[in-house]
C-alpha positions in Angstrom: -75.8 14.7 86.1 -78.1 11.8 86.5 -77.0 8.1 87.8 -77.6 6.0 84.8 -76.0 8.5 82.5 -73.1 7.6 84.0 -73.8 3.9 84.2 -74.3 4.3 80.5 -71.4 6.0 80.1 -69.0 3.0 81.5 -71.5 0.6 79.8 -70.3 2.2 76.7 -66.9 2.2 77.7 -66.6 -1.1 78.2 -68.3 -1.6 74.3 -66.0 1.2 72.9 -62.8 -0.8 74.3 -64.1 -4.0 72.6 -64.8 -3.4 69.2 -62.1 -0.6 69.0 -59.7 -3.0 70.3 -61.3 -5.7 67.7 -60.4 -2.9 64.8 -57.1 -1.9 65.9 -56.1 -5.5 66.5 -57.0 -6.1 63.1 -55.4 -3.6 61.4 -51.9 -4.0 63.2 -52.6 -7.7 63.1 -52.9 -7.6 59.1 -50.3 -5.2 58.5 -47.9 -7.3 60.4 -49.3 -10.6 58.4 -48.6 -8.9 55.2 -46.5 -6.4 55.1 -48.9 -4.4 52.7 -50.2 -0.8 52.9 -52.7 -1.4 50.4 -54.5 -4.3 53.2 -54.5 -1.9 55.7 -56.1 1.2 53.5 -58.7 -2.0 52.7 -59.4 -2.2 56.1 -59.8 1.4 57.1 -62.1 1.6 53.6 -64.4 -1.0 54.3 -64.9 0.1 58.2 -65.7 3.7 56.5 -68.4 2.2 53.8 -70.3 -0.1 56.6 -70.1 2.8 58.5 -71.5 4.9 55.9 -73.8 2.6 54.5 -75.4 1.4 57.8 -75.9 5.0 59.7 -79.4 5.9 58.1 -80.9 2.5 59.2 -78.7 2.8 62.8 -80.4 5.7 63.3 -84.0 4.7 62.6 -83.2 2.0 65.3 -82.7 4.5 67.7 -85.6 6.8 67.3 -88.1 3.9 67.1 -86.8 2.0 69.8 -86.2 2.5 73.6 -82.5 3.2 73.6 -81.7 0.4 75.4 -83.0 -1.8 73.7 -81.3 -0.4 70.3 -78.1 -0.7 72.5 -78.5 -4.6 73.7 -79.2 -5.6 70.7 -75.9 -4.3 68.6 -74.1 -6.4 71.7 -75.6 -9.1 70.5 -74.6 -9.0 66.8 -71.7 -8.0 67.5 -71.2 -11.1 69.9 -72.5 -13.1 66.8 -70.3 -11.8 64.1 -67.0 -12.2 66.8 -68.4 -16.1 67.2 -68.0 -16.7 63.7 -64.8 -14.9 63.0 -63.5 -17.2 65.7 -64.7 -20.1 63.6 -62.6 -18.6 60.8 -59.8 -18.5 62.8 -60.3 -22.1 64.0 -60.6 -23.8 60.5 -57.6 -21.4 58.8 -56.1 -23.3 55.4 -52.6 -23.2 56.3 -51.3 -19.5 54.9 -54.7 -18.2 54.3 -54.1 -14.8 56.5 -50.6 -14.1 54.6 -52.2 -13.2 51.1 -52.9 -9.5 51.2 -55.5 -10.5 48.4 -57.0 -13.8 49.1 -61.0 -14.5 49.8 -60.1 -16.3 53.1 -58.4 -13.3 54.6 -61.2 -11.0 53.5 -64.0 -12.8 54.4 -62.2 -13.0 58.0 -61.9 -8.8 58.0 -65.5 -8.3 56.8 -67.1 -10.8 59.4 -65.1 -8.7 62.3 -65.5 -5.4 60.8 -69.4 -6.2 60.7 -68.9 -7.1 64.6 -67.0 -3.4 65.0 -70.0 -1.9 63.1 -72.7 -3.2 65.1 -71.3 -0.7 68.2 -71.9 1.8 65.9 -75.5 1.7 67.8 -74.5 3.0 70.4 -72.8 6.0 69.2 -76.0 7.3 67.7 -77.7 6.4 70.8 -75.4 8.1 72.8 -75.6 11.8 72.3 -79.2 11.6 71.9 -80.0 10.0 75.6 -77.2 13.7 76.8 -80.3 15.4 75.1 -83.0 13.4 77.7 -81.4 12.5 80.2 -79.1 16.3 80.5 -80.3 20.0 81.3 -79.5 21.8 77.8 -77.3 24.1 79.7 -75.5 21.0 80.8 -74.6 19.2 77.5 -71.8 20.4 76.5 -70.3 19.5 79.3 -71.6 16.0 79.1 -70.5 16.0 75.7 -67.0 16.6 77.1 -67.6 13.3 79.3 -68.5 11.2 76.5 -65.1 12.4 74.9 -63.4 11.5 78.0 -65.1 7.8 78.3 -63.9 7.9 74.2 -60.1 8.9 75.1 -60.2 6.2 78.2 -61.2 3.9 75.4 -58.7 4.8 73.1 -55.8 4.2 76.0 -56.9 1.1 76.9 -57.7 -0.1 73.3 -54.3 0.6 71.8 -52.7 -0.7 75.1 -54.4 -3.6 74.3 -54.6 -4.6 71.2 -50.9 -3.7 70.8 -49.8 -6.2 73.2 -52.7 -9.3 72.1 -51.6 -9.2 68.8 -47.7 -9.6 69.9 -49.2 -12.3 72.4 -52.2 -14.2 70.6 -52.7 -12.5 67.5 -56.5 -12.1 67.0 -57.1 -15.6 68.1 -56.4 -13.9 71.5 -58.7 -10.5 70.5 -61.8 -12.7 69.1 -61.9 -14.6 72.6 -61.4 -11.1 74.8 -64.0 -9.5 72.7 -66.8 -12.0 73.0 -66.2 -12.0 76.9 -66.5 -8.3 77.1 -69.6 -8.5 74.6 -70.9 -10.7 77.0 -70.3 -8.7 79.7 -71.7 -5.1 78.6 -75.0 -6.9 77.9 -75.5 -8.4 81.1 -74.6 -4.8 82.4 -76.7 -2.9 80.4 -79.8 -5.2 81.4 -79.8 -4.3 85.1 -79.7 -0.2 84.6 -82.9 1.3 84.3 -82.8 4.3 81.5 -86.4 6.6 82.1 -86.7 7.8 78.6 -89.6 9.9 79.4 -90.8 8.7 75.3 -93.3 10.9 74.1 -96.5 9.9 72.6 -97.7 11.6 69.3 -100.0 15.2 69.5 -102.9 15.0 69.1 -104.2 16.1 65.7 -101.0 15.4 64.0 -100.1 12.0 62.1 -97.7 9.5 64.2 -93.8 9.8 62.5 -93.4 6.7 60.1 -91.0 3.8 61.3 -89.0 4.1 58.5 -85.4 5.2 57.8 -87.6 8.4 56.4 -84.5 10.0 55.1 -86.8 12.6 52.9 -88.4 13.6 55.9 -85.0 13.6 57.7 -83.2 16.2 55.1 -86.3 18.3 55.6 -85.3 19.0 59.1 -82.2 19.7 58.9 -82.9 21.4 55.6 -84.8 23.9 57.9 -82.3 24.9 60.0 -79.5 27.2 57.9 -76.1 26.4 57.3 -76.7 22.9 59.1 -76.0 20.9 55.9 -73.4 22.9 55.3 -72.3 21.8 58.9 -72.5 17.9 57.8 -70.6 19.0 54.6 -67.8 20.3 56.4 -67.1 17.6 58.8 -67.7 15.2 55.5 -64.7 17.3 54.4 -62.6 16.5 57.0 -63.3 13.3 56.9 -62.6 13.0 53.2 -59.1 13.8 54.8 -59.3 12.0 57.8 -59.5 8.9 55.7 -56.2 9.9 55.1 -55.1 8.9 58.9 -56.9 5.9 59.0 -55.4 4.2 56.0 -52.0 5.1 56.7 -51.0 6.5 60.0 -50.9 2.8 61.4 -48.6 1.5 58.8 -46.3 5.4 59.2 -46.2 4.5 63.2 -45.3 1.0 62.5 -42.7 1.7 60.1 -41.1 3.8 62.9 -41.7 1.2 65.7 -42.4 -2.0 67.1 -46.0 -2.8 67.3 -45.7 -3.1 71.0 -44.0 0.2 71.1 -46.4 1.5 69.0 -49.5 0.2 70.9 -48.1 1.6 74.3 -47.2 4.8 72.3 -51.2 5.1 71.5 -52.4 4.6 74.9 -50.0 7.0 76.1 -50.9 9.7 74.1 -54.6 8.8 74.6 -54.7 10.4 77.7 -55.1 13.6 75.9 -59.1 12.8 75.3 -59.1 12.3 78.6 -57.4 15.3 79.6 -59.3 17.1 77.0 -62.6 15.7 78.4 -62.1 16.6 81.8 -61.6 20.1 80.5 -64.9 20.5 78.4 -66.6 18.8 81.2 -65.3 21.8 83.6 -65.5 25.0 81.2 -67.8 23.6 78.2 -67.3 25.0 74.9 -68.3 29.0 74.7 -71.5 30.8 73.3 -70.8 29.8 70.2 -69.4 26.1 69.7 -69.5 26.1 65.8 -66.2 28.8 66.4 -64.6 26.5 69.1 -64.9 23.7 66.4 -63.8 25.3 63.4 -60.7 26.8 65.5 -60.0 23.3 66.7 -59.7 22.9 63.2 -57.2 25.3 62.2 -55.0 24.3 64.8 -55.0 20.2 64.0 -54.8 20.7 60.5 -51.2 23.3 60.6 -50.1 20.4 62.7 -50.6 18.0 60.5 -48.7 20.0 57.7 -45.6 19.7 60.2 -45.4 16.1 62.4 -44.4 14.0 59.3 -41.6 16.7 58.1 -38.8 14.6 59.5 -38.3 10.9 60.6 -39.3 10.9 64.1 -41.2 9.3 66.6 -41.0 11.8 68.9 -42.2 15.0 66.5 -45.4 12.0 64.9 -45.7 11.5 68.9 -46.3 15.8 69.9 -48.5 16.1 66.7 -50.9 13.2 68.0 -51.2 14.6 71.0 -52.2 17.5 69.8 -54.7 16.0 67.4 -56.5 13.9 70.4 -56.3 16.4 72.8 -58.8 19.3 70.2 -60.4 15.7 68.7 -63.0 15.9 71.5 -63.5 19.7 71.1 -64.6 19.4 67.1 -66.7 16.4 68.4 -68.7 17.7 71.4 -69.3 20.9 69.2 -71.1 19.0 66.8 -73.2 17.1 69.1 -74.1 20.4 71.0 -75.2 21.9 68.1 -76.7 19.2 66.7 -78.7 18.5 70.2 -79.7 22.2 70.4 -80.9 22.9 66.9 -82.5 19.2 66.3 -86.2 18.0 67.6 -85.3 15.1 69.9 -87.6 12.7 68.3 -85.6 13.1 64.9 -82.0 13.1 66.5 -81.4 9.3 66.0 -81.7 9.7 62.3 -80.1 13.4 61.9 -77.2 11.9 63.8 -77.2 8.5 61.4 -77.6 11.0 59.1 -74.4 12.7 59.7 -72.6 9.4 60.4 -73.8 8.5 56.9 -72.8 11.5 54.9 -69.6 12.5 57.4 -68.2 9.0 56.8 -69.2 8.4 53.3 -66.0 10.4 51.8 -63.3 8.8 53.9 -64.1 5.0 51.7 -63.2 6.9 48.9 -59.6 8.3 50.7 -58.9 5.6 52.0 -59.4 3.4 49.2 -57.6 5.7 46.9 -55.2 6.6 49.3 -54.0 3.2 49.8 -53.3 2.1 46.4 -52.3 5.8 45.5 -49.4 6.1 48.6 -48.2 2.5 47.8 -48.2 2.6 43.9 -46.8 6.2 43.8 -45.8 8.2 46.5 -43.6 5.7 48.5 -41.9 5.3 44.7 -42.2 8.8 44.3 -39.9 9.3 47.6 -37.9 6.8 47.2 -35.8 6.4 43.8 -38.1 8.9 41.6 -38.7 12.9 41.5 -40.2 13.7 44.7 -36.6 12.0 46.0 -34.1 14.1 43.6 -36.6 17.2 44.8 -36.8 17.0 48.5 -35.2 14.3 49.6 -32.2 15.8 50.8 -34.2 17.2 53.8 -37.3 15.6 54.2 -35.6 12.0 53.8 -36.2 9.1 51.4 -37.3 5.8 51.5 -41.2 4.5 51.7 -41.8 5.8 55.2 -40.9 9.4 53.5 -43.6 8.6 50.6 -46.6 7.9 53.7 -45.4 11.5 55.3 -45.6 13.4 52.1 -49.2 12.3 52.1 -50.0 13.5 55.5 -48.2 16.9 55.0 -50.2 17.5 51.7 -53.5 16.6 53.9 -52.8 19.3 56.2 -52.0 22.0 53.7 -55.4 21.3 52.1 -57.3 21.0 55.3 -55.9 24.5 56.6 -57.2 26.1 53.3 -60.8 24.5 53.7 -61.3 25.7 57.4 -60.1 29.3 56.5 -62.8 29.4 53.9 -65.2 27.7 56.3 -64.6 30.6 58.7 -65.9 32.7 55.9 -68.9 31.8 54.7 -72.2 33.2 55.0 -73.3 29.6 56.4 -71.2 29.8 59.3 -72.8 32.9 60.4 -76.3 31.8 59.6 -76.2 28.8 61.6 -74.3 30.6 64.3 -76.7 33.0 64.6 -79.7 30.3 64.7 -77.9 28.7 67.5 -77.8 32.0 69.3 -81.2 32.6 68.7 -82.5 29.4 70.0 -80.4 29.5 72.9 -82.2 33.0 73.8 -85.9 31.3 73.0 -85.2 28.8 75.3 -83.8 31.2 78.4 -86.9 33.1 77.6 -88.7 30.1 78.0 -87.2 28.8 81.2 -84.9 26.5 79.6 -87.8 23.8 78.2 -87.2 23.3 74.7 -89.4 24.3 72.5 -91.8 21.7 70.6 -91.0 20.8 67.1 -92.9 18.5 64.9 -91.3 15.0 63.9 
């Protein structure tokens, strides 16, 4: 694998620590501010619509730009966004950040979440500079590297942010994140990225510099079973949004927030163990199996690490869950990067980000409220209490597990009828065939229109 992939690869890292650190900070930060569930399923709800919302025109970036370029530039908004939530922080009415449900606090969250989002660049940029600057029969392994820099990140984030917010609250994480902003732009200037961009052929109109998300569904529309790809991670996600709404207020419940922090990067080093290993064996023949068994496997965990109150048995399910995370991930990009035309990737994959992420607002706002007004009742003095409570426990950290054990039920259901359907084996069995066209063809992959 090339130099500057690699180059990139640490230049993202040190992006990915930032604004994941900004998020988690945040999160922990508010919850501890508050005390309220229904801030932090706020917080995980708008990071999942700007996330939603922005990945069409994200990805338009990317395709129309040199990636490079598309990846400086989300340093610098994010380094403006982080300058003016410091400003917020500096001019604070007295109290303001202790209403769960006042404008000042909000306006703070959405000014650093926008800073979060503005990474979100990169992410798209990413897996399409594996598909120029890797050997196809390479990516999956690169893939696994990218989910290695991504569990690195993760260590170091929670680490982190666990430990500023005890320390300097986000005062302390504003001023660390605007120095390491800084930093992977002045970084990213001085690696030279040969893109190889393609002009237009000859005879055929030039691809509109738009977000062109007609022409967009059309491609994807032409390969089988690929929406039904999208649709299935969006399903997951609907029940990942599950995770990030509550599993931060479940660990804290359990835990201090230091603990809790050191806890995360602990565990984190199961991306990187897991990266490590895709980076060595790749994924198989076929990596739309390896995901959807990933699947099956996370899912009956999460059916199981809430039944009891226990750091230790919420500590062996997340390790499970981040060491398969980077499987189900680096399967999607490699399919994606085999089956998509290179000069449409940017906006398939903003595509994806967009549609993927857009259920998990819904869960997470719902889930918030939902888990706060009902189910922590509901386990505590009311029927799910009288039902179950004698072995599953009461209380309001009992009412969060319940949630997450349901989750898991439903997600094991949806992957065993994902197994089964005919657009599993259609889009299988286009990724097999275009595998074989491009062995035939000396590995060069074949030219598709914009």
């Amino acid at each position: 694998m090339t130099k500057p992939f690699h180059l990139i690869l640490a230049n993202n890292l040190v992006a990915n620590i930032t604004n994941f650190t900004v998020w988690f900070a945040l999160t922990f930060w508010v919850f501890i501010e508050t005390r309220s569930v229904f801030a932090t399923g706020m917080i995980a709800g708008v990071y999942l619509v700007f996330t939603a919302g922005f990945g069409f025109w994200l990805g338009s970036i990317v395709d129309h730009n040199p990636k490079k370029l598309a990846m400086m530039g989300s340093s610098v908004v994010s380094f403006a966004f982080y300058g003016l939530s410091l400003v917020m922080l500096l001019l604070e009415p007295e109290g303001a950040f202790t209403d769960p449900y006042g404008w000042y606090l909000w306006g703070f969250v959405f000014l650093v979440m926008l800073g979060v989002i503005a990474g979100n660049i990169r992410s798209i940029a990413l897996p399409t500079l594996v598909t120029i600057l890797i050997p196809e029969d390479e990516r999956d392994k690169a893939n696994g590297l990218v989910g290695m820099v991504s569990g690195i990140g993760f260590l170091t984030t929670s680490v982190i942010s666990g430990f500023l917010v005890a320390w300097g609250g986000m005062f302390a994480t504003v001023l660390l994140a605007l120095a390491l902003t800084l930093l992977a732009f002045l970084h990213l200037h001085f690696v030279h990225i040969d893109e190889g961009r393609t002009e237009a052929v000859p005879g055929e109109p030039a691809a509109p510099k738009t977000v062109d998300i007609k022409g967009t569904i059309s491609v994807i529309a032409a390969v089988p079973g690929l929406f039904a790809l999208i649709f299935f991670a969006t399903f997951n996600n609907f029940l990942g949004g599950v995770f990030m709404a509550l599993l931060d207020a479940y660990g804290l419940s359990l835990v201090s927030v230091e603990v809790w922090g050191l806890l995360f990067g602990v565990l984190s080093t199961a991306f990187i163990v897991s990266g490590i290993i895709i980076s060595r064996t790749g994924l198989g023949k076929n990596p739309l199996k390896t995901l959807l068994m990933v699947n099956v496997i996370t899912w009956s965990v999460c059916c199981v690490f809430t039944l009891q109150s226990s750091i230790w048995l919420l500590a062996g399910g997340m390790f499970v869950w981040m060491l398969l995370g980077p499987y189900a991930e680096a399967a999607e990009h490699t399919t994606l990067q085999k089956v998509v035309p290179l000069e449409r990737q940017g906006r398939v994959f903003g595509f994806a980000q967009s549609i993927e992420q857009s259920a998990s607002p819904l869960t997470a706002f719902l889930i918030g409220p939902l888990t706060q007004f009902y189910f922590i009742p509901l386990m505590t003095d009311g029927a799910g209490a009288d039902a179950i409570g004698s072995w599953f426990g009461t209380g309001p950290e009992r009412g969060i597990a319940l949630v997450f054990t349901l989750a898991g039920v439903f997600g094991v259901l949806v992957t065993i009828l994902a197994f089964n359907s005919p657009q599993y084996r259609q889009l299988s069995a286009f990724y097999a065939r275009s595998r074989d066209d491009d062995d035939a063809a000396g590995g060069a992959p074949a030219a598709s229109p914009a």
